[in-house]
N, C-alpha and C positions, 0 to 999 in steps of 0.2 A: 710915319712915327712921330714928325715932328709937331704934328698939332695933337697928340696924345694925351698931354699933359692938359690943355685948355680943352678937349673934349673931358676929358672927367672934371677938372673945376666946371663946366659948365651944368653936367649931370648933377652935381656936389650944388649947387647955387639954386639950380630946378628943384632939387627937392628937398631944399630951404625953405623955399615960395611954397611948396607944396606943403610941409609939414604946417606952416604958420596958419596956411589956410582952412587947415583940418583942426587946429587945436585950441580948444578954448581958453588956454590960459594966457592972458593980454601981455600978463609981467614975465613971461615968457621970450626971449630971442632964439633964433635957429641955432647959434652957436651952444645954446645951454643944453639944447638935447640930449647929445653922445653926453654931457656930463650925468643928466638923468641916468641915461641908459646903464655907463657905466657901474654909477654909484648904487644903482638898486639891482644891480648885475651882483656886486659885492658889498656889499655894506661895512663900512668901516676900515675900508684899504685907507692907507696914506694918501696925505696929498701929491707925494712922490711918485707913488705907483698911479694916480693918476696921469699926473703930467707926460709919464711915459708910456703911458696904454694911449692915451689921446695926442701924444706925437708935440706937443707943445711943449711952451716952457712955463718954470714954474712961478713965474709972476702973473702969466696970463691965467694959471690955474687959481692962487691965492686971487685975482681979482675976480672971477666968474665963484668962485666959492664966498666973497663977502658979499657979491650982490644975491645969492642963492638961499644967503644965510640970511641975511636984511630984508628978505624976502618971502619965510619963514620954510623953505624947500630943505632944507638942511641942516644936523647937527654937528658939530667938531667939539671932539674932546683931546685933549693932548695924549700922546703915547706915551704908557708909561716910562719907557728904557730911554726917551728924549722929549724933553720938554716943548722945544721947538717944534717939534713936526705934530701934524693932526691926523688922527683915524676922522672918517666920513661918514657919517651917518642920512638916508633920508629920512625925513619927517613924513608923518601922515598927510602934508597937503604934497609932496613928491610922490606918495606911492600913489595916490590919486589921481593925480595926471599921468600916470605912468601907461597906464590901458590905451588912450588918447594917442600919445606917443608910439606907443608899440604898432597900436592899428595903420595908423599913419605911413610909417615905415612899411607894414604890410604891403597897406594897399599900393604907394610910391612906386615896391619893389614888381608888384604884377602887374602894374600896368607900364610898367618900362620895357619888360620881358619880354610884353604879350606879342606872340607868334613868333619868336625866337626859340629853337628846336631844344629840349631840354640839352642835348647834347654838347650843344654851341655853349649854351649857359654854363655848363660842369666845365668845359674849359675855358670857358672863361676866365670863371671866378678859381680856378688852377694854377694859373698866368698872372693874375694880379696879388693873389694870394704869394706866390712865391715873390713879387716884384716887392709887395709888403715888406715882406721878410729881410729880402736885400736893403730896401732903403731904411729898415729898423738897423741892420748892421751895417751901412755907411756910417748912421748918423752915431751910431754907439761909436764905432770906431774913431771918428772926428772928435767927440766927445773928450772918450782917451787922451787924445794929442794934443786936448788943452795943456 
């Protein structure tokens, strides 16, 4: 269990390499993906529910969101009930790379699989899913105790 952690950063890092190599968009980094994903997942969530769906904090969100916007992948408009926070919008040059992206991850996901018993896979993704869930509620709990 104690190389656990650096086998999936490592799997996480492969299919970084993998995704950049499948996609054609240059102004594009690995890390911006899941923002794609998420943002055209929901269009017009906060930057808040970002930062918490993708596990990060929210400075690293507001920086992958100014180069996203600089970029022309993205619209922010203020919310109305707070001035401060932003709804997220993608642009027509996001939802376009989006297919690219999607396939991408497809293909990453079957060929990582391939000849792993469907069954092994269901609990797998079981096991990690709940471990998810646990580390989503340490880190809220920590949070809290600021």
């Amino acid at each position: 269990m104690s190389k656990f952690m650096k086998m999936l950063n490592n799997i996480s890092r492969s299919q970084a390499i993998y995704r950049h190599g499948r996609i054609s968009a240059d102004d594009l980094q690995s890390g911006h993906y899941a923002f794609v994903l998420a943002i055209c997942r929901e269009p017009g969530r906060s930057q808040e529910d970002l930062a918490r769906e993708l596990c990060v904090n929210k400075s690293t969100v507001a920086r992958n969101l100014n180069y996203l916007e600089e970029k022309g992948y993205i619209s922010r408009k203020p919310l109305p009930n707070d001035k401060r926070q932003f709804s997220v919008f993608p642009t027509e040059k996001m939802l376009g790379i989006l297919p690219e992206i999607k396939t991408a991850s497809i293909e990453w996901m079957e060929l990582l699989s391939e000849g792993i018993p469907k069954d092994e896979l269901n609990i797998f993704d079981s096991v990690l899913s709940r471990m998810q869930e646990k580390a989503r509620e340490i880190i809220e709990k920590q949070e809290d105790n600021k």
